[in-house]
Every structure is written in structure tokens, then in C-alpha cells.
N, C-alpha and C positions, 0 to 999 in steps of 0.2 A: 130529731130523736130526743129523748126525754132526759138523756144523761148530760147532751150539749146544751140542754136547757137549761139545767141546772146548774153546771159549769159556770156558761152565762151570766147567773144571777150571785154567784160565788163570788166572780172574777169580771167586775165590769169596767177594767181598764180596758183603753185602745186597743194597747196589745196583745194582752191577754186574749179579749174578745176578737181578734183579728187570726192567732192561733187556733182559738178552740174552733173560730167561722171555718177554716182550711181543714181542719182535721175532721168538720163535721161533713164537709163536700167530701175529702177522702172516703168516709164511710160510704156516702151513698154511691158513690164514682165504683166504689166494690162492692155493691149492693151488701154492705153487712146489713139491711134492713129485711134484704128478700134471701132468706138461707137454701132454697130449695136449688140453687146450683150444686151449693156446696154436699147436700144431703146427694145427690144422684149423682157423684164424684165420692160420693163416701163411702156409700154403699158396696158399691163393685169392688172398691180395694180392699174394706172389710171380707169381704168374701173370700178373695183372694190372700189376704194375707193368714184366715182362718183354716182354709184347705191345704194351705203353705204348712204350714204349725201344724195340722191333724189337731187343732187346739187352739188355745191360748198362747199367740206369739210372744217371744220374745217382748220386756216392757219397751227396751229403745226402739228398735223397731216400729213398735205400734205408737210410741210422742211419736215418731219422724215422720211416718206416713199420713196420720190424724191430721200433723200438726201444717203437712206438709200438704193433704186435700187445700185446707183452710185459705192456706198460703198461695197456689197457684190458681185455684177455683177463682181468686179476689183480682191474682194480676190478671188472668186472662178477662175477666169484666173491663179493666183497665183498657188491657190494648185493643179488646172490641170494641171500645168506644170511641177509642182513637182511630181505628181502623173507621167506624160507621160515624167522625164525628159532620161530615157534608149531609148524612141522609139524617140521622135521627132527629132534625131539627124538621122534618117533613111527618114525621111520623106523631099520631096522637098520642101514644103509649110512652113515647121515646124523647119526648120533647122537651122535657121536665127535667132530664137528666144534664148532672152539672156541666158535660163537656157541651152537651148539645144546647142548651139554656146559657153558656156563657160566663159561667159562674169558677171555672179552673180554666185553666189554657190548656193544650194540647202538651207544653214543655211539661205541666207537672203529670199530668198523665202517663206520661211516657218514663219520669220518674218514681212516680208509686209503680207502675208495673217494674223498671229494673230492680227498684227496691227490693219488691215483692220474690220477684223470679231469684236474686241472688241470697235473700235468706231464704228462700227454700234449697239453695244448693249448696249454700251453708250445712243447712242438717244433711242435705245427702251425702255431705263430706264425714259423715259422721257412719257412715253403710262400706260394704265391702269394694271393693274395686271393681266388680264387672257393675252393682248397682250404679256406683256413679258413671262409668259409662251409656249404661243405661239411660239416666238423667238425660243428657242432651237430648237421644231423641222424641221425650217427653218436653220438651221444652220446646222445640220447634216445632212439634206436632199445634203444641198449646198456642204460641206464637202466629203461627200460619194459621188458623182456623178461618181466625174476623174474618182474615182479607179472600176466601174460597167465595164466597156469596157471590162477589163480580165475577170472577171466571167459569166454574159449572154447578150444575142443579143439584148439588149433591154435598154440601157442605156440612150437612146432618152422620154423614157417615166420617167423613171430619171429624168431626166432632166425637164423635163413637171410639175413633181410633183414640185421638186424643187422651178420651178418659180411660178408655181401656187399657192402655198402656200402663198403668199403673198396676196388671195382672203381674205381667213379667218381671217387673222392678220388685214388686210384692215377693214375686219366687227365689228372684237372687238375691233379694235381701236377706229372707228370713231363710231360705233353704239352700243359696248357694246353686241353684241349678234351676234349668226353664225342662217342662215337663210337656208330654200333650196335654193333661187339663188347662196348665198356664194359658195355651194357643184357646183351647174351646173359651176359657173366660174371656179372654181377650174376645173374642166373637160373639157370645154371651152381648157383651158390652156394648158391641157396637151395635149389632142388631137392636137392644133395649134401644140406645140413646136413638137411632132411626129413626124409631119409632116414635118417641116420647117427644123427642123436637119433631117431627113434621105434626106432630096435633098442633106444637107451639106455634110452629111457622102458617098453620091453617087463619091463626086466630090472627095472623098479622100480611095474610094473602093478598088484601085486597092496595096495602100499600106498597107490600112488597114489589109489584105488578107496576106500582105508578111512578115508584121510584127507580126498578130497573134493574132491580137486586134479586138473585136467584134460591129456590131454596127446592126440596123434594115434593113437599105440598103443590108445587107448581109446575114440575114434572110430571107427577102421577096425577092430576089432575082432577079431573070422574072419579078414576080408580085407587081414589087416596084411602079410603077407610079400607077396600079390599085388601091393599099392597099392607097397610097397618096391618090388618089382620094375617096375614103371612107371615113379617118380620115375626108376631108373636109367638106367632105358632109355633115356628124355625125356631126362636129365644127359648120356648118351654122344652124342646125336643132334643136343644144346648142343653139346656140345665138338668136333665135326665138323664144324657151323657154324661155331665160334670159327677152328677149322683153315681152312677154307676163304675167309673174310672175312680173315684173317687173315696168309694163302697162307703158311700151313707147310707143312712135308716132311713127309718119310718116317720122321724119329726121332719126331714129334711124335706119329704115327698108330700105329707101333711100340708107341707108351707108353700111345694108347690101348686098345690089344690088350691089352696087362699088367695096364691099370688094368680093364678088363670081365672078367678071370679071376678080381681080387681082388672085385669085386661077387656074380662064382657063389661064390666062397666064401663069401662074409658069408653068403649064402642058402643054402648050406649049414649054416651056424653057427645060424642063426636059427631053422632049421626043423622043430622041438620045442619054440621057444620058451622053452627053459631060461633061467633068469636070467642064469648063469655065461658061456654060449655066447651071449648076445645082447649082452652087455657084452664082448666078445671079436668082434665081429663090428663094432660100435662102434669099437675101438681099433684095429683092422684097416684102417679110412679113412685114417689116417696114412700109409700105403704108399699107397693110392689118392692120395693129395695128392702125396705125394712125388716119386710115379712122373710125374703128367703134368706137375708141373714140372721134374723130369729132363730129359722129352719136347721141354719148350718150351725147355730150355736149353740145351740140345746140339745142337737143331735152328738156333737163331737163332747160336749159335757157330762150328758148322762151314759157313752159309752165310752 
């Protein structure tokens, strides 16, 4: 990265450069170079913490939970890589990476994720009491993920729950109570993430298979762009309800019109199944996310 570069050339003692070399593996260890975890863990809380509010939440609230995406999106990078650090060294995508290349050990890995995990509970000590409550089971939700791959095909929904779980916590933070929309976001969320990871898992099919590691792309197999195309569907027919429970306007419904042209696209992208296009279809969700909380923000603004 361009900033450890310069560091580097600042600070060219041993130690110095032995500091900034570890801090520059930490970064990439938590992909601070590839933001789109943290953007599709942004997204859905922003949502949730907006429909929470009827508004503009709360300022604390919105540092803890921003602050707090940032912070668990990076551990959970960590302990997946801990989790996958035997396979990813088979993997051409995955190879490069510091645990799997050699470059951190496994002990500091394990240390930037508790780091990570405990100042984010830090700020949650800063939320009411049933939110921190809440916290734990976002925490082993987040925790348990990696390791779902070995045991069944469905880790993608893992994963969904995982992020979605920052609906509820969204609810009791900022309103003190879990509502039915909280439960639809939460589903909202996981159906999107389903989806959005098995394009990812498409684009990584052919190792995932040699290495022995399970994913939904590999479940649904033939019928993987079809099952995509459902979860979508099921997501937009979510977020209608969410509108409606809800009682948004007409920007809100507007954005979901934008955001169902960005899903014909992904299904456009996807459908060859090319690696390059299924990972491109994958990062194409970030407009999805962005666009319906546009929707939910300008909607609740301008009435």
C-alpha cells in the first residue's frame, strides 16, 4: 500500500521498517485494500439503523455501529483466514495472502481478530443493555462462519445471518425494541448475502471442489443462476414489505426499481458462469446496497 511505502522511506531503521512491515501484513490480513466486505455489512445496518430512527439516528449510535461494521467486517477476514489458513495456500486467488504466503503466523492472526472482536465490544459497551446482549450473538455468529465451509453446503446463509444480525442490534440500540420489520431486514439480509456470495463462491467453484470445501454454488449446481434468481426475487418482495410495514414513499420504491435492474445485471454477468464475470457480478451488490439506502434516505428526509 502506498502509505507503507512511504512510511518505509520516512523510517528506514530495522525496527521501524519491521513495525510498519507487520502493520502493512495486518492491513492486507483485513483486507483494508478490498472494502467491498465491509460496504455489504454496511449497507443492511445503514438501513436498519434508518428505518429504526424513522430518520437520522442517533449521532452515537451511528460512530458505534459504522465504526463497529469496520471493525468486525476486518476481524472476521482475520479468523477466516485462520480458519482456511491449510486450503488457501491451494488456492490461486488465495495464495498471496499473508497467512497463507507465510508472511504472519497463525498466533498473530488470532490476535488482530481478538483485538478487533474486543474493541468492537468496547463500543458496544457504550449501547443499552439488551444491545449488548445482543452483541454476543453477533459475535459467534461472526466467529463460526469460516469454519461452516467443512461441514455443509450452506455457509452463504451463514454468512447472511451473520451480517444480518446487525438488524436487531440496529433496533435495540437506536429504538430500544425488535419489531416485525427488524425480523424482515434480518431476512432482507440474508437472502441478499445468499445470493451475492454464491456468484462469489461460482467464481471460486472449480477449487473449491479440489480442495473439499463446501459452498451453495455447489449445492445448486445446474440450478445456480435459477436459485439466484429466486433468492432475488424473495429479497425484492422483502423489501416491499419492509416498504410497506414501514409506510415509505415513492423514493424508497424508485430505488427499488434501480436496485432490480442491478440484479438483471448480475444475471447477466453470471450467465456463462466465467469466474472473472461472477466476481464482477459479486461487487456489483455494492450499488444494490447503496441504491436502497439512497431510497430509504431521501425518502425519510424529504418527508
Amino acid at each position: 500500500m502506498l502509505l507503507f511505502n512511504k512510511l518505509k522511506a520516512i523510517n528506514n531503521k530495522p525496527q521501524y521498517l519491521h513495525i510498519i512491515n507487520r502493520l502493512e501484513q495486518y492491513a492486507y490480513l483485513i483486507r483494508f485494500d478490498k472494502p467491498i466486505g465491509t460496504f455489504l455489512l454496511l449497507w443492511p445496518t445503514l438501513w436498519a439503523l434508518w428505518i429504526a430512527a424513522h430518520g437520522w439516528p442517533d449521532s452515537l449510535v451511528l460512530f458505534v455501529f459504522v465504526t463497529g461494521v469496520f471493525l468486525m467486517r476486518s476481524a472476521g477476514c482475520a479468523i477466516n483466514d485462520f480458519a482456511d489458513r491449510k486450503f488457501d495456500p491451494h488456492v490461486e486467488r488465495t495464495k498471496t495472502r499473508p497467512l497463507a504466503s507465510g508472511k504472519i503466523s497463525s498466533r498473530e492472526a488470532i490476535m488482530v481478530f481478538s483485538s478487533l472482536a474486543l474493541t468492537a465490544f468496547l463500543l458496544v459497551l457504550l449501547m443499552n443493555e439488551l444491545t449488548i446482549y445482543m452483541s454476543f450473538v453477533g459475535v459467534a455468529l461472526a466467529a463460526s462462519y469460516p469454519f461452516m465451509k467443512r461441514y455443509h453446503y450452506m455457509p452463504q446463509v451463514h454468512l447472511g445471518a451473520a451480517f444480518g444480525w446487525a438488524a436487531p442490534m440496529a433496533f435495540t440500540a437506536q429504538a430500544n425494541e425488535i419489531t416485525p420489520v427488524t425480523w424482515l431486514l434480518f431476512m432482507a439480509t440474508i437472502l441478499w448475502a445468499t445470493a451475492y456470495d454464491t456468484m462469489y463462491a461460482m467464481a471460486d467453484i472449480k477449487d473449491d471442489l479440489k480442495i473439499g470445501l463446501k459452498s451453495t454454488a455447489i449445492l445448486f449446481g445446474e440450478a445456480d443462476k435459477f436459485i439466484i434468481g429466486i433468492l432475488q426475487t424473495l429479497l425484492i418482495l422483502d423489501l416491499i414489505f419492509i416498504g410497506q410495514q414501514s409506510q415509505l414513499g415513492l423514493y424508497y420504491y424508485a430505488s427499488l426499481l434501480i436496485a432490480t435492474g442491478f440484479m438483471i445485471y448480475q444475471q447477466y454477468l453470471i450467465k456463462d458462469r466465467h469466474p472473472q464475470q461472477c466476481f464482477r457480478a459479486f461487487l456489483n451488490n455494492n450499488w444494490f446496497g447503496f441504491v436502497i439506502f439512497m431510497g430509504i434516505f431521501i425518502d425519510y428526509w424529504v418527508n
